[in-house]
DSSP file (Angstrom, degrees, kcal/mol; ACC not computed):
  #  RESIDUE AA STRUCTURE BP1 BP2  ACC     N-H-->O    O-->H-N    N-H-->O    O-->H-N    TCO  KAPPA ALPHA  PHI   PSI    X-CA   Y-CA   Z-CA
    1    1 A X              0   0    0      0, 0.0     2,-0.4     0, 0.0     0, 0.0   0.000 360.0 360.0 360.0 154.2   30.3  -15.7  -32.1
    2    2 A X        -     0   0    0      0, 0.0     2,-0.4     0, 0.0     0, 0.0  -0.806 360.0-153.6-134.6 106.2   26.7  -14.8  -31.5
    3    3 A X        -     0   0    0     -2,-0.4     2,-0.1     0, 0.0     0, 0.0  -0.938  15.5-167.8-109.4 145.7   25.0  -15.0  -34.9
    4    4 A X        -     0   0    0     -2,-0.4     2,-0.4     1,-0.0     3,-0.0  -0.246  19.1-123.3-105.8-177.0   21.6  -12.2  -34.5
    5    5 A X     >  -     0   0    0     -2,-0.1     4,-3.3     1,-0.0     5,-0.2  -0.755  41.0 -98.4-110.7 153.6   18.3  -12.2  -37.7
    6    6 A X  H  > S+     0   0    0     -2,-0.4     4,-1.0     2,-0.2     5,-0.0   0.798 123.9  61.0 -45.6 -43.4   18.0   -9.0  -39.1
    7    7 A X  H >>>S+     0   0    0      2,-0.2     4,-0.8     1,-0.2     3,-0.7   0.977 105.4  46.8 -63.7 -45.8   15.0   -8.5  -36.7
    8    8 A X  H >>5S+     0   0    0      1,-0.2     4,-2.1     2,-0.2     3,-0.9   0.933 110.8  46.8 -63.8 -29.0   16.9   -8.9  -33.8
    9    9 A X  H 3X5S+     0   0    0     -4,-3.3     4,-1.8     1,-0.2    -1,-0.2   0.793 107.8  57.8 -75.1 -13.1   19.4   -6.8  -34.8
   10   10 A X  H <<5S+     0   0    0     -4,-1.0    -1,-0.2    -3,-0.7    -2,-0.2   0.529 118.4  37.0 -65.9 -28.3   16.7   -3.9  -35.9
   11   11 A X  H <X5S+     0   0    0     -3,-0.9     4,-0.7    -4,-0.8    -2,-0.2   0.490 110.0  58.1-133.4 -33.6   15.4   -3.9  -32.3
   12   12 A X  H  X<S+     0   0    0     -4,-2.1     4,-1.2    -5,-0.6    -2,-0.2   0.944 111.5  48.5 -52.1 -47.4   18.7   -4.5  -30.6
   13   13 A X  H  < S+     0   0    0     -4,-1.8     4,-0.2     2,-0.2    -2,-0.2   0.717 109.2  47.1 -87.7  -6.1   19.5   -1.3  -32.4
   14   14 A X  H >> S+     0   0    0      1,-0.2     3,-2.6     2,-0.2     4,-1.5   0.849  99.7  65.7 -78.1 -59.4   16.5    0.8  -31.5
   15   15 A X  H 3X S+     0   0    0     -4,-0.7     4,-2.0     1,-0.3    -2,-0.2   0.850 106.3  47.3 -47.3 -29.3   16.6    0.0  -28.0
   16   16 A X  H 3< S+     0   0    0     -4,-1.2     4,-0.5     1,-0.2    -1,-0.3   0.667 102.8  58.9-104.2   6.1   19.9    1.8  -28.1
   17   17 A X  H <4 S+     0   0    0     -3,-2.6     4,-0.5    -4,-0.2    -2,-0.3   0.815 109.2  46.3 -41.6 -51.3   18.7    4.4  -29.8
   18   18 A X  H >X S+     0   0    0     -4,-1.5     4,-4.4     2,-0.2     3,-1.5   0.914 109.0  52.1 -31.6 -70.1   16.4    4.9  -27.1
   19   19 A X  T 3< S+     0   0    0     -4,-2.0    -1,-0.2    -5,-0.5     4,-0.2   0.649 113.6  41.7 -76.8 -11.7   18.7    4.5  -24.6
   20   20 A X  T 34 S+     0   0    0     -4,-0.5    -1,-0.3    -5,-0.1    -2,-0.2   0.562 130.5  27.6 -86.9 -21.3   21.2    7.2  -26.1
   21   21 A X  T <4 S+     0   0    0     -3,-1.5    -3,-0.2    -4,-0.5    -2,-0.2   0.768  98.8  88.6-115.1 -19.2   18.3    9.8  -27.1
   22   22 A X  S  < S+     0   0    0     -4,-4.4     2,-0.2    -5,-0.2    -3,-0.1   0.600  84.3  56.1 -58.4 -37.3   15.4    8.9  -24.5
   23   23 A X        -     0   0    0     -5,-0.2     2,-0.5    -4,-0.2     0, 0.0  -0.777  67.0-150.9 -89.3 159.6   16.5   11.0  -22.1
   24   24 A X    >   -     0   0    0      1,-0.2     3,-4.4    -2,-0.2    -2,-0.1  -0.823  14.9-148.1-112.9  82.4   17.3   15.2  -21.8
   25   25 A X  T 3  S+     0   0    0     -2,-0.5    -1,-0.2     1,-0.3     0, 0.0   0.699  95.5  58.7   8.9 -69.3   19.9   16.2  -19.3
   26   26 A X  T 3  S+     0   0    0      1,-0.1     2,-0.8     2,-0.1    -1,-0.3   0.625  77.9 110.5 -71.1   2.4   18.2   19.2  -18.7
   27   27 A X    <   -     0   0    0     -3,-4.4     3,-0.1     1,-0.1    -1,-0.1  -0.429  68.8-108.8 -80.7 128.9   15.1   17.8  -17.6
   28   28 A X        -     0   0    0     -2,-0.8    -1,-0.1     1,-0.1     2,-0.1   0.032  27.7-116.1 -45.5 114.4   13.8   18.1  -13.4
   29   29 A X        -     0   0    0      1,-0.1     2,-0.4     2,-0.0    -1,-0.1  -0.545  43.2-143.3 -34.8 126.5   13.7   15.5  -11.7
   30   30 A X        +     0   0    0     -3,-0.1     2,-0.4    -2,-0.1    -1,-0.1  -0.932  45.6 109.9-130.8 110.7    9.5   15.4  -11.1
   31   31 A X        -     0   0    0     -2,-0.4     2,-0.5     2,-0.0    -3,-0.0  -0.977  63.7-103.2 177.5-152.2    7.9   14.3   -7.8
   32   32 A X        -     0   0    0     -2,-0.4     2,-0.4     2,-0.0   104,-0.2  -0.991  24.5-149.3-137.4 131.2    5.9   16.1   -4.9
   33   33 A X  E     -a  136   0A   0    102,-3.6   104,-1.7    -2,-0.5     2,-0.4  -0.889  14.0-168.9 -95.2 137.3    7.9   16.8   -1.6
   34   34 A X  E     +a  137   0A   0     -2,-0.4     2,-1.1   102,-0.1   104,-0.2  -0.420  13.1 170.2-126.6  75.0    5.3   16.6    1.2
   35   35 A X  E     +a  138   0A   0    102,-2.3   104,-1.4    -2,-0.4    -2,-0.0  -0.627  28.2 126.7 -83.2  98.7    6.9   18.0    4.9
   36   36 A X        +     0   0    0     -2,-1.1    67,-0.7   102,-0.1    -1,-0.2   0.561  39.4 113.6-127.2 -32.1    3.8   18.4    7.5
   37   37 A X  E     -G  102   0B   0     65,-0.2     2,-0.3    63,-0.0    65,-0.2   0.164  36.9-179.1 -64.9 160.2    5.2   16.3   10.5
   38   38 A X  E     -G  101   0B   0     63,-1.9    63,-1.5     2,-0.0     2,-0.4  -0.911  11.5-151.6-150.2 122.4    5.9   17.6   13.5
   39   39 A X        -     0   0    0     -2,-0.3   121,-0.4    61,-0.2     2,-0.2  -0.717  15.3-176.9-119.0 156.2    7.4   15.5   16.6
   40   40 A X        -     0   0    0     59,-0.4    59,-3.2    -2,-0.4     2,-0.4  -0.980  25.1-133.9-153.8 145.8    7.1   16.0   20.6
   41   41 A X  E     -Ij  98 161C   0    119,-1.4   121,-2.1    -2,-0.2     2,-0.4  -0.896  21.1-156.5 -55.4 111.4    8.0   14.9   23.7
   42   42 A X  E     + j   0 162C   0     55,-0.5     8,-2.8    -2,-0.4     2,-0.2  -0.923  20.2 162.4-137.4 107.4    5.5   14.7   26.1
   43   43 A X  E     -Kj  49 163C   0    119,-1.6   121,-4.0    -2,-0.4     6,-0.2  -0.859  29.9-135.5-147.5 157.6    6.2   14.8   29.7
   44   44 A X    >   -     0   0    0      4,-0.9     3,-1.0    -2,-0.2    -1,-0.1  -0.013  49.4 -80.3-102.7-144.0    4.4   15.5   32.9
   45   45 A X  T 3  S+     0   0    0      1,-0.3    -1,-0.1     2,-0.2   120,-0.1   0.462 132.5  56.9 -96.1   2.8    5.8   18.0   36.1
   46   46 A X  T 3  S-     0   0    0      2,-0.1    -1,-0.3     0, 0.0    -2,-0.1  -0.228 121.3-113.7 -96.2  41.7    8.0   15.2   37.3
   47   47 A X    <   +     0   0    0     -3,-1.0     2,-0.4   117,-0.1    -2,-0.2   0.865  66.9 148.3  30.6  56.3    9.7   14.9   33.7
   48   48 A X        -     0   0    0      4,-0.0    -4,-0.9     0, 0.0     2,-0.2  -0.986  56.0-102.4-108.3 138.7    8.2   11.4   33.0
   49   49 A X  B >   -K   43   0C   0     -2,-0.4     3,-1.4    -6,-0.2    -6,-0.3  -0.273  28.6-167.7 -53.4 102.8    7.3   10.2   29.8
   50   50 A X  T 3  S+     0   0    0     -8,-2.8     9,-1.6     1,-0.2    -7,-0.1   0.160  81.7  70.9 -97.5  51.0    3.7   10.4   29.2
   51   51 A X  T 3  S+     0   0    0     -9,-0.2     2,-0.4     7,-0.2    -1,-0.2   0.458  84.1 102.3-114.1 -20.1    3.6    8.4   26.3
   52   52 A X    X   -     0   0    0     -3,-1.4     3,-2.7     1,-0.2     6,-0.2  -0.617  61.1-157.2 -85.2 145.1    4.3    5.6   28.5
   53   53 A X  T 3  S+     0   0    0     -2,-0.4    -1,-0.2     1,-0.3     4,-0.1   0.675  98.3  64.6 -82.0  -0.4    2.0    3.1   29.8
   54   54 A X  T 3  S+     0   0    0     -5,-0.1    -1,-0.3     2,-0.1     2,-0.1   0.513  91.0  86.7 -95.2   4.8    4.4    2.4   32.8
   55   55 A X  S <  S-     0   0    0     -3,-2.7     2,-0.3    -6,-0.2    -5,-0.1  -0.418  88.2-110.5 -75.0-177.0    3.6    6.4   34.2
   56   56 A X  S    S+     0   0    0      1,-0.2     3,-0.1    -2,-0.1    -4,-0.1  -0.740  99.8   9.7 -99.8 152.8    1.0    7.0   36.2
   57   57 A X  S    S+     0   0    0     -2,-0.3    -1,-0.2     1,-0.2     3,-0.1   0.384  88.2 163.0  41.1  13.9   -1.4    8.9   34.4
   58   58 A X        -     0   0    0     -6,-0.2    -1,-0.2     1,-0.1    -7,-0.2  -0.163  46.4 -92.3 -66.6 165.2    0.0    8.8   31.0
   59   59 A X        -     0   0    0     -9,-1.6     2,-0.6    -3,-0.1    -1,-0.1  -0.397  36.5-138.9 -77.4 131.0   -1.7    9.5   28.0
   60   60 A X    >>  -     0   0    0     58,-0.3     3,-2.7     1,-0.2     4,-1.6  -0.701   9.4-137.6-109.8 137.0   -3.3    6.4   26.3
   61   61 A X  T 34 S+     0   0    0     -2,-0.6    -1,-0.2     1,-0.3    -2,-0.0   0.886  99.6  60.8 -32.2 -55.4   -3.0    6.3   22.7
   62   62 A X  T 34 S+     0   0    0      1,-0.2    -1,-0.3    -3,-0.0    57,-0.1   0.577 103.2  57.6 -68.1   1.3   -6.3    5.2   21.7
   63   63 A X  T <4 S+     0   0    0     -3,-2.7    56,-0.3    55,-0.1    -2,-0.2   0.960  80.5 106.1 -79.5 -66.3   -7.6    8.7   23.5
   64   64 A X     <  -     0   0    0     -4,-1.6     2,-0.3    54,-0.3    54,-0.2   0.270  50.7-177.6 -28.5 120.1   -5.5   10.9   21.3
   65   65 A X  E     -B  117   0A   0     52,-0.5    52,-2.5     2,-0.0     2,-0.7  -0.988  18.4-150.5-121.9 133.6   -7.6   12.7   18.5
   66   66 A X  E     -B  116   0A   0     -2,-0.3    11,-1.3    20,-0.3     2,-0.5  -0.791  13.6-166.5 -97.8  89.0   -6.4   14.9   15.9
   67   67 A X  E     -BC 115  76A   0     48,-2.0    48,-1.7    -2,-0.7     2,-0.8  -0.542   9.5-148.7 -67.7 110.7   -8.9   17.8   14.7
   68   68 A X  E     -BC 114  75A   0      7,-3.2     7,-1.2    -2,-0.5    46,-0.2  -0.764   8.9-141.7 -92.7 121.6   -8.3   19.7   11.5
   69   69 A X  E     +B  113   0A   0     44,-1.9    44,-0.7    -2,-0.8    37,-0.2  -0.575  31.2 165.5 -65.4 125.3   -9.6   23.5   11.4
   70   70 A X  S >  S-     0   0    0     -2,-0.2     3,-0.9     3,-0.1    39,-0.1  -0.731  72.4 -13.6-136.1 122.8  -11.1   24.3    7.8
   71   71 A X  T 3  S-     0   0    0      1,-0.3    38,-0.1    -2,-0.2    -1,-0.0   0.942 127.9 -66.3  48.7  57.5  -13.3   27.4    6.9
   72   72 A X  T 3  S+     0   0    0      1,-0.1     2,-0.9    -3,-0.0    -1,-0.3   0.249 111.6 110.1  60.9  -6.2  -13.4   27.5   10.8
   73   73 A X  S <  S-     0   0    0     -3,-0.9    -1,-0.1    -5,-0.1    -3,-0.1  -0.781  71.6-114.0-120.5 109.1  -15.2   24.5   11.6
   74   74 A X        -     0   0    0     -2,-0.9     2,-0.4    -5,-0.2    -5,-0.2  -0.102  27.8-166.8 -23.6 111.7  -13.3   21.2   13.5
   75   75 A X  E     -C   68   0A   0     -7,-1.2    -7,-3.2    -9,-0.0     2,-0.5  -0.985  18.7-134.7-114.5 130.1  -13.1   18.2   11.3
   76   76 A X  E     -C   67   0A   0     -2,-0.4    -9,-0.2    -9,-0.3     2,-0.2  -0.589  26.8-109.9 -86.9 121.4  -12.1   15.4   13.1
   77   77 A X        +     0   0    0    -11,-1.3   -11,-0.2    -2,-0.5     2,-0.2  -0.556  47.2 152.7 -80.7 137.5   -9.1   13.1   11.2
   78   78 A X        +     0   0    0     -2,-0.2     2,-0.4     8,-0.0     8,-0.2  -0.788   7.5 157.5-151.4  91.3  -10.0    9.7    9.8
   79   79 A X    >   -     0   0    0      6,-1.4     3,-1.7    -2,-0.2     8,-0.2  -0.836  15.1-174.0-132.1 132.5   -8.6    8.1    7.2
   80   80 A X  T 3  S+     0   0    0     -2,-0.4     5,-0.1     1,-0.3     6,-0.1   0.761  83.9  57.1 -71.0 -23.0   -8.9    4.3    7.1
   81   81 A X  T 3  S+     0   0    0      4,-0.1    -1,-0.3     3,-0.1     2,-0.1   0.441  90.0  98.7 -93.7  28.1   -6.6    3.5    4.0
   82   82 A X  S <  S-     0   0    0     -3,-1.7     3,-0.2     1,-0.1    -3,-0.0  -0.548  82.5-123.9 -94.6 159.0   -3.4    5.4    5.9
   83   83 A X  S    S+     0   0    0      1,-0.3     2,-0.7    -2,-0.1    -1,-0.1   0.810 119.4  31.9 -62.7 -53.7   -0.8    3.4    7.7
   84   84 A X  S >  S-     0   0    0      1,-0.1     3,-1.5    -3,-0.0    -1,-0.3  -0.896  78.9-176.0-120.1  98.6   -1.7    5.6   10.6
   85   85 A X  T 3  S+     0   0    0     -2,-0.7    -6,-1.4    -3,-0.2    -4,-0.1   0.732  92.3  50.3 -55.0 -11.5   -5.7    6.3    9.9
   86   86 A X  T 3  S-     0   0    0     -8,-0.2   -20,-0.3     2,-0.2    -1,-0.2   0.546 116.0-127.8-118.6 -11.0   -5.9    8.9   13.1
   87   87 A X  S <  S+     0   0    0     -3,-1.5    15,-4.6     1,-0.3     2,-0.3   0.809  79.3  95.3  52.1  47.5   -2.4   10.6   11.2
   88   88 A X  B     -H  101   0B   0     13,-0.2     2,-0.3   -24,-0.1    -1,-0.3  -0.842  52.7-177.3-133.8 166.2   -0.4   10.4   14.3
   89   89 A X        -     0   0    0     11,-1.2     2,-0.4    -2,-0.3    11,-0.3  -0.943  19.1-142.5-169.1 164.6    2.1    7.6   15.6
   90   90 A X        +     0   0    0     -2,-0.3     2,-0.3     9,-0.3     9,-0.2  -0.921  26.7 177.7-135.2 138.9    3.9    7.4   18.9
   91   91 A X  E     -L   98   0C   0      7,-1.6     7,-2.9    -2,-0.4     2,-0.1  -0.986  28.5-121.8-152.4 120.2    7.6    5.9   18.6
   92   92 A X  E     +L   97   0C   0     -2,-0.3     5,-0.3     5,-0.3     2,-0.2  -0.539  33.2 178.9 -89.1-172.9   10.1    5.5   21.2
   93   93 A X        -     0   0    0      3,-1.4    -2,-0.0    -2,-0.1    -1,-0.0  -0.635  63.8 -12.9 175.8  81.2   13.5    7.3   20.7
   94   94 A X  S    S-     0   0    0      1,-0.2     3,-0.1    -2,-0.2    -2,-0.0   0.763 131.9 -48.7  82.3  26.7   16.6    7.5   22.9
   95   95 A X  S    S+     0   0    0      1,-0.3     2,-0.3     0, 0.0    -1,-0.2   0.720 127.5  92.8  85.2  13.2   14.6    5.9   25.8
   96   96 A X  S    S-     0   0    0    -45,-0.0    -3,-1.4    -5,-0.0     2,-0.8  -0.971  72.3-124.4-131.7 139.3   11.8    8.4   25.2
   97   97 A X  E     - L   0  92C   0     -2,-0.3   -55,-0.5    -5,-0.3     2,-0.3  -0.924  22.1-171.8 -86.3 113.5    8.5    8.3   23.1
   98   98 A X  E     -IL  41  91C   0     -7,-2.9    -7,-1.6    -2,-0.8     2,-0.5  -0.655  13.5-144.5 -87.9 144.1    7.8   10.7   20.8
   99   99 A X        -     0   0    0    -59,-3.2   -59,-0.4    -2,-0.3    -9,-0.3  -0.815  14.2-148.5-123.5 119.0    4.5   11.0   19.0
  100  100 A X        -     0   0    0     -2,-0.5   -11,-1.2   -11,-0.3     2,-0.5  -0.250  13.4-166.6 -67.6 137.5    4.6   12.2   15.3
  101  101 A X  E     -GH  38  88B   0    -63,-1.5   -63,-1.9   -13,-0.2     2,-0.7  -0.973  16.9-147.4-128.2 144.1    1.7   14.3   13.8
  102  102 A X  E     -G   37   0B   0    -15,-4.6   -65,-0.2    -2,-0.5     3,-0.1  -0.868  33.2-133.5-109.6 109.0    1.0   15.0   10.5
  103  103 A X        -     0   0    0    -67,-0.7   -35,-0.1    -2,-0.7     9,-0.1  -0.197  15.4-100.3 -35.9 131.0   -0.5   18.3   10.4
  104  104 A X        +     0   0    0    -37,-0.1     8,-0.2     1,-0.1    -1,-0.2  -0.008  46.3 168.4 -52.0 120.8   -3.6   20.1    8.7
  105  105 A X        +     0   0    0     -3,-0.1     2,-0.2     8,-0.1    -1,-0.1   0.036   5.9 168.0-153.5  63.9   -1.8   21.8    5.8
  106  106 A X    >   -     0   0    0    -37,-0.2     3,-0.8     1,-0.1     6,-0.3  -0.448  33.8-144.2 -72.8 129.6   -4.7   22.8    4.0
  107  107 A X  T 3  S+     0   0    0     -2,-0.2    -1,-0.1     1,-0.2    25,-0.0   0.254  95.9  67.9 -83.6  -1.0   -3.8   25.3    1.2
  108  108 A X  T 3  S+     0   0    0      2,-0.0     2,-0.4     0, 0.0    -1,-0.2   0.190  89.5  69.7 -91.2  -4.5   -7.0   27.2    1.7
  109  109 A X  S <  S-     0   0    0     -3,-0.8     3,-0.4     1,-0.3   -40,-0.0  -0.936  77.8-135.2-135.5 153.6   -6.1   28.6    5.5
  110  110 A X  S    S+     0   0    0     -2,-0.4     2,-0.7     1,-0.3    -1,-0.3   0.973 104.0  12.1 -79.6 -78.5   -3.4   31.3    5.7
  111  111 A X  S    S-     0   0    0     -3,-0.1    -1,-0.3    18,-0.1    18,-0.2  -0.787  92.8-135.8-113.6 105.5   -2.0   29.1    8.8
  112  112 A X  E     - D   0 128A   0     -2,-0.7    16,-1.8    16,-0.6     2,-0.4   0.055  20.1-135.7 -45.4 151.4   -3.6   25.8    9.0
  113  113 A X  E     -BD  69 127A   0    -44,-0.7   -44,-1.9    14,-0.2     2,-0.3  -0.800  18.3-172.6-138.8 126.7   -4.7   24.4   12.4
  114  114 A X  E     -BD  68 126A   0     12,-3.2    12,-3.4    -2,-0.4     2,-0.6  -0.740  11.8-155.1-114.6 161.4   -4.5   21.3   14.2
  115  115 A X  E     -BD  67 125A   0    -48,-1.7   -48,-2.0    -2,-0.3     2,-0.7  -0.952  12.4-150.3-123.9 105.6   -6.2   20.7   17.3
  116  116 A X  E     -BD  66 124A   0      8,-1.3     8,-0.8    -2,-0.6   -50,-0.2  -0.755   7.1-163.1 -69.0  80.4   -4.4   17.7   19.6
  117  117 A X  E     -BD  65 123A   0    -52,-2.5   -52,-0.5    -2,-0.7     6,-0.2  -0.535   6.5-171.7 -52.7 140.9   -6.8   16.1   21.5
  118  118 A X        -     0   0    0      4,-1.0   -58,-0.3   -54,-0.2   -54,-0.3  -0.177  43.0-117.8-127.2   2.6   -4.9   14.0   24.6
  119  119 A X  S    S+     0   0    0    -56,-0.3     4,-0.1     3,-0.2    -2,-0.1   0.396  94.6  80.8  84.9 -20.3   -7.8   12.5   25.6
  120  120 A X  S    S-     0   0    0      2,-0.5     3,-0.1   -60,-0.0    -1,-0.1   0.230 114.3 -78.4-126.2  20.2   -8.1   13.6   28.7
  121  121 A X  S    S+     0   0    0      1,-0.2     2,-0.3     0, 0.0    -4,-0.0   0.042 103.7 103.6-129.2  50.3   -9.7   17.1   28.6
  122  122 A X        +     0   0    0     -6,-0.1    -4,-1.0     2,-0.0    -2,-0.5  -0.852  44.2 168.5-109.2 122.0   -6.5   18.6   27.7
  123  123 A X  E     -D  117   0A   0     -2,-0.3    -6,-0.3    -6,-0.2     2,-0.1  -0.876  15.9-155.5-155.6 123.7   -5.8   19.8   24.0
  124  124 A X  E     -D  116   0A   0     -8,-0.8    -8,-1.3    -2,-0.3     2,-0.7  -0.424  14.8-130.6 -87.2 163.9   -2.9   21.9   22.4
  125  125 A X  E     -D  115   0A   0    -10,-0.2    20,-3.9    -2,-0.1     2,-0.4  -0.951  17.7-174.4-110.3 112.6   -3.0   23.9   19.2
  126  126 A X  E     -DE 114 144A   0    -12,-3.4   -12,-3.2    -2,-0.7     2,-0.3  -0.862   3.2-179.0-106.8 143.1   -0.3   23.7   16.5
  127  127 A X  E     -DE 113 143A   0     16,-1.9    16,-0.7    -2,-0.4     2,-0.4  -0.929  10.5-162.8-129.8 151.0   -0.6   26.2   13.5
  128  128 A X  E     -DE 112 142A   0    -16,-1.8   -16,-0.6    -2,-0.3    14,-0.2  -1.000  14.7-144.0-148.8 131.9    2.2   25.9   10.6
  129  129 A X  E     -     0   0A   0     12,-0.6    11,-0.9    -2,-0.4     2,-0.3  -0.238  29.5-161.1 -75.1 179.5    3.0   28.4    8.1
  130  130 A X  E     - E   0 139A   0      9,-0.3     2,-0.6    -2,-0.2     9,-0.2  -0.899  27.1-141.7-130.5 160.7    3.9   26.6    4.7
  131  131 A X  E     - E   0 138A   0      7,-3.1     7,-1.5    -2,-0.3     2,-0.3  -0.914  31.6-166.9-123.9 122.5    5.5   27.4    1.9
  132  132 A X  E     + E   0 137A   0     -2,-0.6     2,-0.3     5,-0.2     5,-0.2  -0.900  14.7 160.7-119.4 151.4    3.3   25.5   -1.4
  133  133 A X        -     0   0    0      3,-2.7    -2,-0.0    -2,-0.3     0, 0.0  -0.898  59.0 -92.0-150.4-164.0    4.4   25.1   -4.9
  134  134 A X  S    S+     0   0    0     -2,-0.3    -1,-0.2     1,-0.2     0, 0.0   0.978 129.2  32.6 -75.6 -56.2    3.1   22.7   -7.7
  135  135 A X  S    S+     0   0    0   -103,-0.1  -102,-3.6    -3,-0.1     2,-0.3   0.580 120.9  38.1 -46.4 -30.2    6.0   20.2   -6.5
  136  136 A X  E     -a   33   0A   0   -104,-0.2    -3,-2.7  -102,-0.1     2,-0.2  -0.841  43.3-165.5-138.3 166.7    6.3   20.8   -2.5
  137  137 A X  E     -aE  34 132A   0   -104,-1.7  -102,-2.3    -2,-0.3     2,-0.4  -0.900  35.8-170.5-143.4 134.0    4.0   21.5    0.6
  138  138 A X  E     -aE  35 131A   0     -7,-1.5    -7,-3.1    -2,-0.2  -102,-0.1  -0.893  23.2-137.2-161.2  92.5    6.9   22.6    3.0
  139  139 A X  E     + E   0 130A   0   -104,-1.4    -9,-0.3    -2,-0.4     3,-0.1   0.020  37.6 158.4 -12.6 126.4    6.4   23.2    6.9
  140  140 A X  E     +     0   0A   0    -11,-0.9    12,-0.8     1,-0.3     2,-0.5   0.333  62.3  28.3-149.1 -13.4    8.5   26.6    7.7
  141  141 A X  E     -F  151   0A   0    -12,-0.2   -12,-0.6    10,-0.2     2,-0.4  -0.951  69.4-160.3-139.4 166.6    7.3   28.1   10.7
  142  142 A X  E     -FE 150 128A   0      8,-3.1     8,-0.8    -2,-0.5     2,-0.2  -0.829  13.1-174.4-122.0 151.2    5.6   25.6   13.9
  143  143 A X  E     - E   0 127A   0    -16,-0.7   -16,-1.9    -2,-0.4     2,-0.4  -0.843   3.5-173.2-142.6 139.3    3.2   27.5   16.7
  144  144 A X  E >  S-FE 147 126A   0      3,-2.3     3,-0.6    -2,-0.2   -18,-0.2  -0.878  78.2  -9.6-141.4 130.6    1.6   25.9   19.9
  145  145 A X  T 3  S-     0   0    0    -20,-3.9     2,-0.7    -2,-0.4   -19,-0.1   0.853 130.4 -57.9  72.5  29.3   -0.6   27.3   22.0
  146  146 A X  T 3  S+     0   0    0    -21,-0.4     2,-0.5     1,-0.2    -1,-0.3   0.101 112.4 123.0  91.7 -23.1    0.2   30.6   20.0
  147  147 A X  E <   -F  144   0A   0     -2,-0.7    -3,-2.3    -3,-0.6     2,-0.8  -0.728  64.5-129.0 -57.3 104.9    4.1   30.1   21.0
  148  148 A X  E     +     0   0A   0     -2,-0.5    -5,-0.2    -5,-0.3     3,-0.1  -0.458  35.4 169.1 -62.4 102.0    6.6   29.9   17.9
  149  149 A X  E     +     0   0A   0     -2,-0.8     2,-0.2     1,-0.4    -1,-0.1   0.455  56.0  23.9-123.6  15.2    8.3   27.0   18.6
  150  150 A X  E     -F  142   0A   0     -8,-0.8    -8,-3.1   -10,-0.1    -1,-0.4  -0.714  48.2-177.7-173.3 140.6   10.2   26.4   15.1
  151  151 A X  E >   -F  141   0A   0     -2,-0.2     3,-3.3   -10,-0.2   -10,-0.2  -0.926  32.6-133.1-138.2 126.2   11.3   28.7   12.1
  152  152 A X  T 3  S+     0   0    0    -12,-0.8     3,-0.2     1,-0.3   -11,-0.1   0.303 106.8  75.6 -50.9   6.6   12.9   26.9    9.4
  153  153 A X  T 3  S+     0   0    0    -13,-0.3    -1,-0.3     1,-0.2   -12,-0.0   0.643  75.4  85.8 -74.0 -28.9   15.5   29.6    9.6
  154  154 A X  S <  S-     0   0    0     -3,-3.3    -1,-0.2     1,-0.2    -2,-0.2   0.840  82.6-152.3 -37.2 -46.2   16.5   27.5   12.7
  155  155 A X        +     0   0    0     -3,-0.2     2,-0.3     1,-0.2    -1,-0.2   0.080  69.0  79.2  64.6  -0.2   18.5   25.4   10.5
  156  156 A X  S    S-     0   0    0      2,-0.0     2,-0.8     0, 0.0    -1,-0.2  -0.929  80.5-132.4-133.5-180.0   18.0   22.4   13.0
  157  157 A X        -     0   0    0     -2,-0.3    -7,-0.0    -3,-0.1    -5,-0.0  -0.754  47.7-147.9-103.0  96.5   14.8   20.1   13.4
  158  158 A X        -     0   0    0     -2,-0.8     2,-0.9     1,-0.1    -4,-0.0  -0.585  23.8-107.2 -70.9 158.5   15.1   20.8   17.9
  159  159 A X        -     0   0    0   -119,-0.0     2,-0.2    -2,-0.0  -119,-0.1  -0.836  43.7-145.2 -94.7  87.0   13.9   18.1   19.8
  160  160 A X        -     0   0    0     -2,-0.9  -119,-1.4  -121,-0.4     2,-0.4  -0.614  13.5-159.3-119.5 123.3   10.6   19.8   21.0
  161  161 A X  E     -j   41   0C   0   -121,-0.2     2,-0.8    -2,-0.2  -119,-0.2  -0.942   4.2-163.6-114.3 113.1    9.0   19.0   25.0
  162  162 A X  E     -j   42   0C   0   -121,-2.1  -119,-1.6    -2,-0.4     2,-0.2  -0.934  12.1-148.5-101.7 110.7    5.7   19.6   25.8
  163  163 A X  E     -j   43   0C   0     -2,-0.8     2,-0.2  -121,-0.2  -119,-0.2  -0.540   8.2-162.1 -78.8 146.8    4.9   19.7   29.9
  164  164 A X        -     0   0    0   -121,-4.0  -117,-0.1    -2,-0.2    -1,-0.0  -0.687  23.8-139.5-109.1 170.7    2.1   18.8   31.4
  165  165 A X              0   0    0     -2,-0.2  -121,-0.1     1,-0.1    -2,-0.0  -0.279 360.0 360.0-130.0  60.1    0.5   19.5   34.9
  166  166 A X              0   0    0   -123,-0.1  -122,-0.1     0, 0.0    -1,-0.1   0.258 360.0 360.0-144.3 360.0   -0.6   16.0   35.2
């Protein structure tokens, strides 16, 4: 048998005090859900990946720029302490490369806009509706090029192709 001091036992027995009163059932679960990406397939008029460096004329990574619209004027994305500073990544996927973007979802523009630069003097526009609250920033409807091309109504995330005529 395990003989305790009066302190230990004093602090043995708060700590389960604690640990019986310390929390409230009813209280939320607290954290920020942050949904902005948006992924595409990028293929030219012979259905070839141009995300790969083995097409011809594919798209080279370091070209890609991402522009964010705010109070109308283009701001070019940069940030150097992000995993991906340029807030894009290219990933392959089933034998395919996708390239993720994280989208302008500025809470000041009715439908944020980001401006896809390709490098090459080719550039699409996605606009996203969102749905904001103190907890979430929440994608629900996707546009390019003025084409609705997801509503979270969908109920699935579709596998989304962008042709080129290059």
């Amino acid at each position: 048998m395990i003989n305790f001091s009066i302190d230990t036992k004093r602090i043995l027995f708060l700590v389960g005090l604690f640990i019986l009163f310390g929390c409230n059932k009813n209280e939320e679960l607290v954290g920020f859900y942050l949904d902005r990406g948006f992924e595409f397939t990028l293929l030219n008029n012979k259905n070839e990946d141009l995300l790969s460096s083995e097409t011809t004329g594919a798209i080279n990574e370091e070209d890609i720029r991402l522009f964010y619209s705010v109070e109308g004027e283009l701001q070019p994305v940069y940030n150097a302490n992000f995993d991906y500073p340029r807030n894009f990544l290219i990933y392959e996927d089933g034998g395919m490369n996708r390239i993720r973007i994280f989208m302008n979802s500025s809470d000041t523009e009715e439908k944020p806009i980001t401006i896809i630069d390709w490098g090459n003097n080719d550039t699409d526009t996605v606009a996203v509706e969102f749905t904001y609250t103190s907890t979430m920033t929440a994608k629900r409807k996707v546009w390019v090029n003025n084409e609705l091309i997801w509503d979270y109504q969908d109920d699935e995330f579709p596998l989304i192709t962008l042709h080129k005529d290059y």
